[in-house]
C-alpha positions in Angstrom: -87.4 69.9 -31.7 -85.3 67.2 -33.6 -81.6 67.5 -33.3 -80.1 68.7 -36.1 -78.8 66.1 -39.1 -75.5 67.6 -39.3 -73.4 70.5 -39.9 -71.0 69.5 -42.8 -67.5 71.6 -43.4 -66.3 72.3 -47.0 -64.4 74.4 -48.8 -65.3 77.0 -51.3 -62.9 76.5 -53.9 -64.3 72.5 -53.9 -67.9 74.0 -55.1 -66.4 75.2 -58.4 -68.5 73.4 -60.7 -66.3 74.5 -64.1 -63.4 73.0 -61.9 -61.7 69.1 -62.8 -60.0 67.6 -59.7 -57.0 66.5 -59.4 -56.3 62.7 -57.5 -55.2 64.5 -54.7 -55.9 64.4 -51.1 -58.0 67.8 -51.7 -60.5 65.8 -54.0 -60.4 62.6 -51.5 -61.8 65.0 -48.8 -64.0 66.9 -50.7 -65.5 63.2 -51.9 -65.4 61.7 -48.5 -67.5 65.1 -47.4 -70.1 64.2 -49.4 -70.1 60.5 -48.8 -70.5 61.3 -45.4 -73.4 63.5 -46.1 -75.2 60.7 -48.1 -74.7 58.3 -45.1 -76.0 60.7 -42.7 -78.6 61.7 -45.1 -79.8 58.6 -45.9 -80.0 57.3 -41.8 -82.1 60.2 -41.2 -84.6 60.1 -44.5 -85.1 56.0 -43.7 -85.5 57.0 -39.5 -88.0 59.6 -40.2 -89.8 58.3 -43.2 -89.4 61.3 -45.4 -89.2 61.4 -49.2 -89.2 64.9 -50.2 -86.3 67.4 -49.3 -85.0 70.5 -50.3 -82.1 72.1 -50.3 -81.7 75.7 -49.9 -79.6 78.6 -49.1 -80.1 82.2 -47.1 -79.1 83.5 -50.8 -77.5 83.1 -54.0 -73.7 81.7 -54.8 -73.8 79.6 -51.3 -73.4 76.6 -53.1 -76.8 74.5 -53.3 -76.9 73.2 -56.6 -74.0 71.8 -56.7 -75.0 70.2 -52.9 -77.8 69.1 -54.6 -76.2 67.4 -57.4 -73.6 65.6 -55.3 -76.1 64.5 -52.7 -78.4 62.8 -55.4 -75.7 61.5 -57.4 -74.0 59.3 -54.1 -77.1 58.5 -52.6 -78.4 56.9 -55.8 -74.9 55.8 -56.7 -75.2 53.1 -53.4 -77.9 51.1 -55.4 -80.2 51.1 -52.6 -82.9 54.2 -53.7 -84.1 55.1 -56.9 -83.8 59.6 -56.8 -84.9 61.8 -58.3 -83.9 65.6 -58.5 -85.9 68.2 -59.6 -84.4 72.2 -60.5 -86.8 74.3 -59.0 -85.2 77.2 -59.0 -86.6 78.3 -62.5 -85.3 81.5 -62.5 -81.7 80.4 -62.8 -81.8 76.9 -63.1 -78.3 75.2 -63.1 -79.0 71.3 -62.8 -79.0 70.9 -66.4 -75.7 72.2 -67.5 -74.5 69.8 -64.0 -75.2 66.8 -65.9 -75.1 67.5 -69.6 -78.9 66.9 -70.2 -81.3 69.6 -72.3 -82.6 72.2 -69.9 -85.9 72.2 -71.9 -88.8 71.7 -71.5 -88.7 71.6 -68.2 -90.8 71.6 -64.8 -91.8 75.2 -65.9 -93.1 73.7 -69.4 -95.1 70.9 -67.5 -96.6 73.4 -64.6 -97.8 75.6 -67.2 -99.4 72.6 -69.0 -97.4 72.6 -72.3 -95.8 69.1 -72.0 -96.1 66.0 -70.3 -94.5 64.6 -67.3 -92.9 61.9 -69.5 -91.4 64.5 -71.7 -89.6 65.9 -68.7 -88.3 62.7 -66.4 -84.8 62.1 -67.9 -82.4 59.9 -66.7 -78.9 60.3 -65.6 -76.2 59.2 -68.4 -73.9 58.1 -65.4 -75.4 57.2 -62.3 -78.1 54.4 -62.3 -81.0 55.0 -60.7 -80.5 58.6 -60.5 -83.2 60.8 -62.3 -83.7 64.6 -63.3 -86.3 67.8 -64.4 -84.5 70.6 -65.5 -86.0 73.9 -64.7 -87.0 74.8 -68.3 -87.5 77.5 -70.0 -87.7 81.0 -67.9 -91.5 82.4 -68.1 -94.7 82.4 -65.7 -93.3 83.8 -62.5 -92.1 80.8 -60.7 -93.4 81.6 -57.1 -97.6 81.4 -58.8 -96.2 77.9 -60.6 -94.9 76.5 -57.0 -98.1 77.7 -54.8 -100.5 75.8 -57.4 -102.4 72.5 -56.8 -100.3 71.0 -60.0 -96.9 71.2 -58.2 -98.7 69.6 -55.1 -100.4 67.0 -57.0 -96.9 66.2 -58.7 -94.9 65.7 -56.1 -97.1 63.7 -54.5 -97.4 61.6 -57.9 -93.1 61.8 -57.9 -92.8 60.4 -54.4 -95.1 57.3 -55.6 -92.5 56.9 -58.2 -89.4 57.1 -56.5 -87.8 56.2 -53.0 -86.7 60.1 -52.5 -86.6 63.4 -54.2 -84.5 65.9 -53.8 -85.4 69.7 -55.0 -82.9 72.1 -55.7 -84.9 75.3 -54.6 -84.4 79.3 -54.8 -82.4 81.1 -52.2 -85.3 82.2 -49.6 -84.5 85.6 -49.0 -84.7 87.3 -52.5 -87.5 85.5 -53.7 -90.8 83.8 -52.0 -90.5 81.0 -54.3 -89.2 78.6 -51.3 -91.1 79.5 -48.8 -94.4 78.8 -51.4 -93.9 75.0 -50.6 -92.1 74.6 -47.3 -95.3 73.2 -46.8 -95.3 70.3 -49.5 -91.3 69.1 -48.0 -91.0 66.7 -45.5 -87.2 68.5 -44.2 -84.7 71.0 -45.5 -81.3 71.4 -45.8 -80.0 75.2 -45.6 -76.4 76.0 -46.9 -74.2 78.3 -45.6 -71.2 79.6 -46.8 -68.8 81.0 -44.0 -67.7 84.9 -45.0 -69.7 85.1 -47.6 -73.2 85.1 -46.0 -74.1 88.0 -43.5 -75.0 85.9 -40.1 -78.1 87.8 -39.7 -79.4 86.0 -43.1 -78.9 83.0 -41.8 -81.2 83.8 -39.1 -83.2 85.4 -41.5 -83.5 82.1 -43.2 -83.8 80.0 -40.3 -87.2 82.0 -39.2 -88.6 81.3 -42.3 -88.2 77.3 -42.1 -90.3 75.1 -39.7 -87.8 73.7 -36.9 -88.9 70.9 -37.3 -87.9 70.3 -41.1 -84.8 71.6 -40.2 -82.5 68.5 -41.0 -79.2 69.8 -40.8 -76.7 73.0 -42.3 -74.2 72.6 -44.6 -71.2 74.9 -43.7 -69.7 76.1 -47.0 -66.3 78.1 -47.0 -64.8 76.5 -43.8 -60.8 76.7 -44.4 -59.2 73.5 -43.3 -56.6 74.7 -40.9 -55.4 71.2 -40.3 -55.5 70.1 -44.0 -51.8 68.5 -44.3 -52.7 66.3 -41.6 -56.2 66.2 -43.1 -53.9 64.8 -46.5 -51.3 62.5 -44.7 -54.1 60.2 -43.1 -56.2 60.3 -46.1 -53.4 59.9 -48.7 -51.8 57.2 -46.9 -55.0 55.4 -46.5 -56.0 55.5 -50.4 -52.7 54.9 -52.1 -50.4 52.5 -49.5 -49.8 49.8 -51.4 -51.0 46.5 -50.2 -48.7 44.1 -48.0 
């Protein structure tokens, strides 16, 4: 088995997506988290050759989608990959309202062969190089649209068109959407948020994933018991004037 990619400590309160940060040293650390994450990411995805990953959760409100957002926005903000990220998790799809774009139609319209992939592709108004589907419009149960040979042969169409794509999937243990294309990833990343999540879900969770594609946790909900000295050495380092 492949050593894990990482195990990545946040807080809770820095996944409120309705939230504005401050320039403090709380928003320096939760931006240098995710900057680390992209670096490690992106080692690991250009070591191993992959191109599709997902990034899950045991269950809901452990903070994937806004993992997900983050991840695809700094790793396409470098300039070195064109990404694309995709809301599969049609049944409470979030990646639309994230980055201001229409949530319809959607990969949900284009499985069920309503619209075409052209009509769904849009690009990020911010971040170059960065791409998105919505999850559309709610309908067809999305666990028969995920199993299909048209989500199989689009993906593999996707990873012609771009250097990696992310997809923001269901939680895996209310719903078998995820685990219908486990299959059709190359790795997974599984968040976990610390006092929120019962462990034995995360096990749970973790049976239901290939070891193998297991590229690392994210640990949501850690407290930073050291975070004034966490703010002294970042603070001083962004804002000390220069000599």
């Amino acid at each position: 088995m492949k050593k894990s990619l990482f195990r990545l400590k946040v807080r809770q309160e820095d996944f409120d997506e309705k939230k504005r940060y401050e320039k403090d040293g709380k928003e320096l650390i939760f931006l240098e988290q995710f900057k680390a994450l992209r670096a490690k990411f992106e080692y690991q995805v250009d070591l191993r050759q992959y191109k599709v990953v997902a990034v899950t959760s045991s269950i809901a409100e452990e903070g994937k989608t806004i993992t997900s957002a983050n991840l695809a926005t700094n790793l396409a903000s470098v300039g070195r990959k064109k990404v694309l990220l995709i809301d599969t998790d049609m049944r409470k799809s979030d990646i639309a309202g994230i980055f201001n774009v229409p949530p319809k139609p959607g990969l949900q319209e284009f499985l069920a062969g309503s619209v075409s992939l052209d009509k769904i592709i849009l690009s990020s108004n911010s971040v170059r190089g960065l791409y998105l589907i919505p999850g559309g419009e709610k309908g067809i149960p999305p666990t028969d649209l995920l199993a299909g040979e048209r989500f199989r042969s689009f993906l593999k169409d996707m990873c012609g068109k771009f250097d990696v794509v992310i997809l923001d999937t269901p939680p895996i243990i209310p719903v078998a959407d995820t685990i219908s294309l486990l299959d059709q990833v190359d790795g997974v990343i599984l968040i976990f948020r610390i006092g929120f999540t019962p462990y034995v879900m995360l096990q749970q969770a973790l049976e239901e994933i290939e070891k193998t594609k297991i590229l690392g946790v994210v640990l949501n909900g850690v407290e930073l018991q050291k975070y004034k000295y966490y703010q002294r050495y970042y603070g001083e380092y962004y804002h000390k004037k220069p000599e």
